[in-house]
Structures are given as structure tokens and as C-alpha cells.
C-alpha positions in Angstrom: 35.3 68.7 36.6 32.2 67.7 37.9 29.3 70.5 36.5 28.6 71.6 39.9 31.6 73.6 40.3 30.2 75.3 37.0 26.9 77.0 37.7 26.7 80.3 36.4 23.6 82.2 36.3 22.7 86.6 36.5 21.6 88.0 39.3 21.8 86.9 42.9 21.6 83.7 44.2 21.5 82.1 48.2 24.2 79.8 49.6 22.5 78.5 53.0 22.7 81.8 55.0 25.1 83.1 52.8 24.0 85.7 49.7 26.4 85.4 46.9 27.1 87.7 43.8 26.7 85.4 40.6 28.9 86.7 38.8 31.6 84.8 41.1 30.1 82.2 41.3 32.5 79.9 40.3 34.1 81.4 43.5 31.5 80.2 45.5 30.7 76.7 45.1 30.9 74.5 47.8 32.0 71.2 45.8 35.4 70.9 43.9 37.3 68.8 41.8 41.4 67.9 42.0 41.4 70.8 39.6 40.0 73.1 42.2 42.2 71.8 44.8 45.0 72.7 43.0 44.3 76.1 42.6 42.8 76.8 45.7 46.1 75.6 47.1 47.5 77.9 44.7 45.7 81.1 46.1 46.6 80.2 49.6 43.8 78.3 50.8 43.8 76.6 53.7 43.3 72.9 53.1 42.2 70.4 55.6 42.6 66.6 55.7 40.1 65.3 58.6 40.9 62.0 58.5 42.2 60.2 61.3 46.0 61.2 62.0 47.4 57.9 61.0 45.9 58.0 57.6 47.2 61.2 57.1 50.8 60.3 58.2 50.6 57.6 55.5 49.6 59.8 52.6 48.0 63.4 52.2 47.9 66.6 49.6 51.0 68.8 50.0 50.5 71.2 52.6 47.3 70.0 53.8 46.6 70.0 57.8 45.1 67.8 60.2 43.9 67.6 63.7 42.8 63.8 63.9 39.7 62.2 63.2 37.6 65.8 62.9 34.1 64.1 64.3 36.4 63.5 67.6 37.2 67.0 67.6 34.1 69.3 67.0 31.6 67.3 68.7 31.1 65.7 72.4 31.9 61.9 72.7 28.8 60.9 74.4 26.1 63.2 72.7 27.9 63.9 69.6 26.6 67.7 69.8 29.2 70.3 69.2 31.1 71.3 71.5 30.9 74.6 72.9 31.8 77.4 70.4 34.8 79.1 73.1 36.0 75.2 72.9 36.1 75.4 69.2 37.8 78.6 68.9 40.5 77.0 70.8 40.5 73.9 68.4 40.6 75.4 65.7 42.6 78.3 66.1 45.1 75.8 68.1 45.3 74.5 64.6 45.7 77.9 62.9 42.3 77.5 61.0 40.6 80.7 60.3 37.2 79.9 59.3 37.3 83.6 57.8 40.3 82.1 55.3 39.3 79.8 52.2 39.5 76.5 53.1 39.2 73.0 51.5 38.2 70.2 53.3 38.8 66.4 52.2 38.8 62.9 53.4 38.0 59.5 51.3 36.2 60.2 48.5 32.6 61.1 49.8 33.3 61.4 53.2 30.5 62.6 55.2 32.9 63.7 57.6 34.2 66.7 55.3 30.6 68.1 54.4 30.2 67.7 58.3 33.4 69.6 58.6 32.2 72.9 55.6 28.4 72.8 57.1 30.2 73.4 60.0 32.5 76.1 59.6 29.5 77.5 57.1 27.9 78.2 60.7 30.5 79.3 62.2 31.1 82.3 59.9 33.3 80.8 56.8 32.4 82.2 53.5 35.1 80.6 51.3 34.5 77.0 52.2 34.7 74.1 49.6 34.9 70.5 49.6 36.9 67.8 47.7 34.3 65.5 47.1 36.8 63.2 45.0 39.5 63.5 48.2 42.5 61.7 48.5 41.0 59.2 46.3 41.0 61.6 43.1 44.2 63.3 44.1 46.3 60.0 43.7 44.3 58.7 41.1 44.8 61.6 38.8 48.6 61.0 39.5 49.1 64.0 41.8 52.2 64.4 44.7 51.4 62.8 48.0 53.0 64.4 50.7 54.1 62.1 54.4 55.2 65.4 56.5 52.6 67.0 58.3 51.9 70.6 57.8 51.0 72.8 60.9 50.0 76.4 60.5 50.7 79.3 63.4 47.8 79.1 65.9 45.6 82.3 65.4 43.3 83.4 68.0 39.6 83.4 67.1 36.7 85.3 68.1 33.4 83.2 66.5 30.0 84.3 66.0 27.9 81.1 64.8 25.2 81.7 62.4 22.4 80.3 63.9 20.0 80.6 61.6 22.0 77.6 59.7 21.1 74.6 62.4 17.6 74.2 64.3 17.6 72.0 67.6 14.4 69.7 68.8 11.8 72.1 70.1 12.5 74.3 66.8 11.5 71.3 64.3 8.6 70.3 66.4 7.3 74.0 66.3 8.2 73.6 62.2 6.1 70.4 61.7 3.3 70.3 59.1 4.0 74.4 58.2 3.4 74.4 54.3 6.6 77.0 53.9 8.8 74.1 55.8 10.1 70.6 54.4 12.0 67.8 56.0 14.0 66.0 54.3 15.7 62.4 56.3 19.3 61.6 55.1 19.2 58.1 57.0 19.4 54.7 55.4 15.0 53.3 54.1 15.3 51.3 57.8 16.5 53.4 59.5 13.1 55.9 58.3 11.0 52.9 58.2 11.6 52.5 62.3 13.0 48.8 61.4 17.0 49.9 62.2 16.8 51.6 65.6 19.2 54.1 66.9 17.5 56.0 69.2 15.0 55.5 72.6 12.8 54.6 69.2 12.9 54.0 66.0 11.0 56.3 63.3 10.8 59.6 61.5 9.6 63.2 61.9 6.1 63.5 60.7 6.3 64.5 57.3 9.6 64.2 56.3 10.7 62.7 52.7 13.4 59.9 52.7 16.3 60.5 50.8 19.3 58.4 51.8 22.5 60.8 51.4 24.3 57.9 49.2 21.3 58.8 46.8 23.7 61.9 45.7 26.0 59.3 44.2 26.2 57.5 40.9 25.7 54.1 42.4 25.1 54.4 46.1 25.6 50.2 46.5 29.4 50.8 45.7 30.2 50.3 49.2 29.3 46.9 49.4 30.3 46.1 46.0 33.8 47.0 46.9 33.4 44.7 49.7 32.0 42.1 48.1 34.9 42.8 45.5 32.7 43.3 42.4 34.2 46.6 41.8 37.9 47.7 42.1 37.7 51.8 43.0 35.3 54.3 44.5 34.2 55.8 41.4 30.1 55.0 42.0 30.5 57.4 44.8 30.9 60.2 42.5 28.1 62.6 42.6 25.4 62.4 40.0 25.3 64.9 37.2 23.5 67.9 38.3 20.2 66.8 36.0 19.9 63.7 37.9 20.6 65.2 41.1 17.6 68.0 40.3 15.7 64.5 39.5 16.5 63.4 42.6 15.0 66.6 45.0 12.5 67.1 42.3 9.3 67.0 44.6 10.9 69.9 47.0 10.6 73.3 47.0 14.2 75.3 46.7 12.8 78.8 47.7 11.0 76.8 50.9 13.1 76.3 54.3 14.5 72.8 54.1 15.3 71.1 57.1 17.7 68.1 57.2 18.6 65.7 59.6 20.3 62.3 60.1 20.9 60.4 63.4 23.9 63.0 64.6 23.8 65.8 61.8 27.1 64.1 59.8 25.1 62.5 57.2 22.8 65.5 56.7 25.1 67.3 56.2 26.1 65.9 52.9 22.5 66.1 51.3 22.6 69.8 52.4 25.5 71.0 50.8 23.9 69.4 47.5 21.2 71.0 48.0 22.9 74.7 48.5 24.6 73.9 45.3 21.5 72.9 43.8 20.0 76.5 44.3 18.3 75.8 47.3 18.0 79.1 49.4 17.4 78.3 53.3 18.7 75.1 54.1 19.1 74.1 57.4 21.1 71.4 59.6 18.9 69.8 62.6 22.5 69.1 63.9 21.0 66.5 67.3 19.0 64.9 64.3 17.2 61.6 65.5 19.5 61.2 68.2 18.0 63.9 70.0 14.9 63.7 68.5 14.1 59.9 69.3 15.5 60.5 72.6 12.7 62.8 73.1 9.5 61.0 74.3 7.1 64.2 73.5 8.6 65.1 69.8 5.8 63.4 67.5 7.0 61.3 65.2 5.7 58.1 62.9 6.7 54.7 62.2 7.5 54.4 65.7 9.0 51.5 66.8 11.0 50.7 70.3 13.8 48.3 71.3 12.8 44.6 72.8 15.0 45.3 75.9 14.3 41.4 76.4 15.3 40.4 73.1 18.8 42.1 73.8 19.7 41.3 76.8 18.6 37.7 75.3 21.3 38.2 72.5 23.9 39.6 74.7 23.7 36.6 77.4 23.9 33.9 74.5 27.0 36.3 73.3 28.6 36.1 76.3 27.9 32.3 76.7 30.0 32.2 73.6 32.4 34.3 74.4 32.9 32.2 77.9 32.9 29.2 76.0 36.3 30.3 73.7 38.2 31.6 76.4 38.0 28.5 77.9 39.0 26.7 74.6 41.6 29.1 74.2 42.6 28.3 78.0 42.6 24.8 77.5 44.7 24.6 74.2 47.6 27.3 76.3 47.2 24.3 78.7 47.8 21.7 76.5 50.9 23.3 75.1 52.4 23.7 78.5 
């Protein structure tokens, strides 16, 4: 059990917007084990798979449900904002998800898309929410039943008031920067902050805010590419580091100061503020358009900027396409050839 899901302390302590009772604590963390699966399962809980549907056809925790790949879902295609909140009470309660219920969200182990998912019905209203860092990846590691049948609940109509002290949008950061009781912290990759990987109108960061790459949280945040590169055989460097080393980590921020986090859509961010709620941090926020709103918008100051060489690309894509011309009329010539 990863010591997280262990905190005790006396008194009263603040979940995001949420203010929480320590003495249940250990009914209020965010972050759980297969062991807390299981017995959130066993209390009723609602538990959520939001991978895509075909990787939860092929394998999923007993009685889990799922509505697709959930970043298709909750968010617009183009702008990947939410969508509107009478559009998620459909979704959702199409699905029979009750953000009022406990729920347990999963995916691969470490999936951004499942903190996305508990931020998200953190804001709008859920209480109860956890998350199974260790996902499907833990459950059949440690030996557990995987289940093929999918598991619908009975739609429940749902009446939503977002918290909206939980996510800021552009103008609200820009009014925010260089205020001593406000940090910023960036989720995104060292490029990425650095301006050198654009994803935006321009490259950058918001003026003042500290760098901490979200795979930061785990034991060994190149595991990715080791797996790919086949130097390691499971996802076990994505486990998140022991609560010392995490404090370690966030050591030069503030916990009692507001803490602003933001990525390129809000997904990513969303990871680092979840461990930072269950760090003790007491008024975290999500800047849920993150750079992709914020680059995007030529006024919002910002440093390290850097801009695309429109040039340069359409350079690249016309020698692509030269390429590309060039094999399909290899590929004609050899269908040719056979005839």
C-alpha cells in the first residue's frame, strides 16, 4: 500500500476545495492501492475504467464501467475544454455515474487520463473520489479476477453545480501573476517550458512558474522509454515516489499558498495536483485551458517565448509529401508489375 493512502494526522485538514475531518482520513485520500479497490468495490463504490472501449472489452476489474476513451467524452474535440456542464450531466448520468456516489477511477498504471477524470468530478461536486494509480496494471499483477463483460449501471438523472473555485481560466492567471500568496507550478515536459517543444501560437511559460514535469511524481519517470527501448519488462518505475521524496520534490512551494497548475490541456496537471492535495496542500487549483489557451493568447505575458518557423514547416511537409508521392508511385509500379 503505497503510504499515501495512510496519512493520519488531528485536526482538520483541506482536500482542494474540499475540508475533510482527519479522523477519516483514510476515507479521504485521493490515491489507492489494489487493496483499496477491493474494498471500495466492496462498499459499493462505483468504479470506472476510462480507457478506450476496446481495451476494456479485452480485460477490466469486475464490475467496473466504461464510457470509451473518457478525454473523448468530457472535453470538446477541437479545444479540448470541457464540455458544457448540462452536456456532462447527460454523460454522465447516461452512464449512471453519480459524482455524489464513491467512485474509483483507473486506466494503465499512471494514467493521466484517471487523475483528469477525479480532478474532474472533484469540481463537479464529488466528495468520495479516488484513484487507482497502480490500475489494471496492479490488479493483474497481484493475480486478481479480470472480468470481459461490461458492466452498465441504470442512468440517473443529475443536477450539477461545478465548484469553481477548483479551475481558473486565462484572464484569472494573468490577474494572479507575480502575487506573493500565488505559485505556478508547469506539469509539461523541460522543452516544452523551455519554449524549445511548441504546442501552442508560441512556445513558453507563464512568468514565474516552477517546472516540474508530472512523471517527476514517479520512481523513475524514464520508464517509458525504457520499456520501449526494452530495458525494463513492467511499469513498476511509474509507481509514485514515497511520500518523503515526493515532499522533496515540491519542497520550495508553499502548501498553505494557492497553487496553480497547468499543462498544455489541463490532463497532465491534473496528476501533479492530486499529489499535491494528498501532499497537504490546501488550495490547489487546475488552469484546465493550460498553455493551450494561454499561448494562444497573444496578450497573456509569458517567458521563453518562442514561435513556429511557418517556413520551416511547410518546408518539411512539402519534402514529406514529395516522399510520400514518390512511394505511391513505387507501390503503383510494383501492383503493375505483378499484373
Amino acid at each position: 500500500m503505497h503510504p499515501l493512502i495512510r496519512i493520519a494526522a488531528i485536526g482538520v485538514f483541506t482536500i482542494g476545495a474540499l475540508v475533510v475531518d482527519a479522523a477519516h482520513a483514510a476515507d479521504s485520500n485521493l490515491i489507492v492501492d489494489t487493496e483499496g479497490t477491493e474494498a471500495a468495490l466492496g462498499r459499493g463504490a462505483i468504479v470506472w475504467d476510462v480507457r478506450g472501449e476496446e481495451d476494456y472489452r479485452k480485460g477490466h476489474v469486475p464490475g467496473a464501467v466504461n464510457m470509451d476513451d473518457v478525454l473523448m467524452q468530457l472535453r470538446e474535440n477541437r479545444s479540448e475544454d470541457y464540455l458544457p456542464v448540462p452536456q456532462l450531466a447527460k454523460v454522465l448520468g447516461d452512464a449512471g455515474i453519480d459524482p455524489a456516489r464513491e467512485i474509483v477511477v483507473y486506466g494503465p498504471k499512471a494514467a493521466v487520463s484517471a487523475y483528469f477524470t477525479a480532478i474532474t468530478l472533484q469540481w463537479l461536486g464529488g466528495d468520495r473520489v479516488r484513484i487507482f494509480h497502480g490500475g489494471i496494471d496492479d490488479w493483474k499483477a497481484a493475480g486478481k479476477t479480470v472480468a470481459t463483460e461490461p458492466t452498465k449501471l441504470a442512468p440517473v438523472t443529475l443536477t450539477l453545480s461545478p465548484r469553481q473555485e477548483m479551475l481558473v481560466d486565462t484572464r484569472e492567471v494573468m490577474a494572479r501573476i507575480g502575487k506573493a500568496d500565488v505559485q505556478i507550478v508547469d506539469a509539461r515536459t523541460t522543452r516544452e517550458f523551455s519554449g524549445d517543444d511548441i504546442r501552442a501560437l508560441r512556445g513558453g511559460h507563464i512568468p514565474g512558474a516552477v517546472n516540474v514535469p508530472y512523471e517527476s511524481n514517479w520512481v523513475d519517470p524514464d520508464t517509458p522509454r525504457k520499456l520501449a527501448r526494452k530495458q525494463v519488462s513492467n511499469k513498476d518505475g511509474m509507481n509514485l515516489k514515497a511520500v518523503d521524496d515526493l515532499k522533496a520534490l515540491y519542497a520550495g512551494l508553499d502548501p498553505a499558498k494557492e497553487t496553480i497548475v497547468y499543462c498544455q490541456s489541463g490532463v497532465r496537471a491534473s496528476n501533479t495536483a492530486a499529489v499535491l492535495q494528498s501532499l497537504g496542500f490546501t488550495n490547489v487549483k487546475v488552469y484546465d485551458s493550460s498553455w493551450l489557451g494561454y499561448g494562444n493568447q497573444l496578450d497573456a505575458p509569458a517567458e521563453s517565448v518562442s514561435y513556429f518557423n511557418v517556413g520551416r514547416v511547410n518546408n518539411l511537409l512539402n519534402q514529406l509529401q514529395g516522399r510520400i508521392d514518390d512511394l505511391e508511385a513505387q507501390i503503383a509500379e510494383m501492383k503493375g508489375a505483378k499484373k
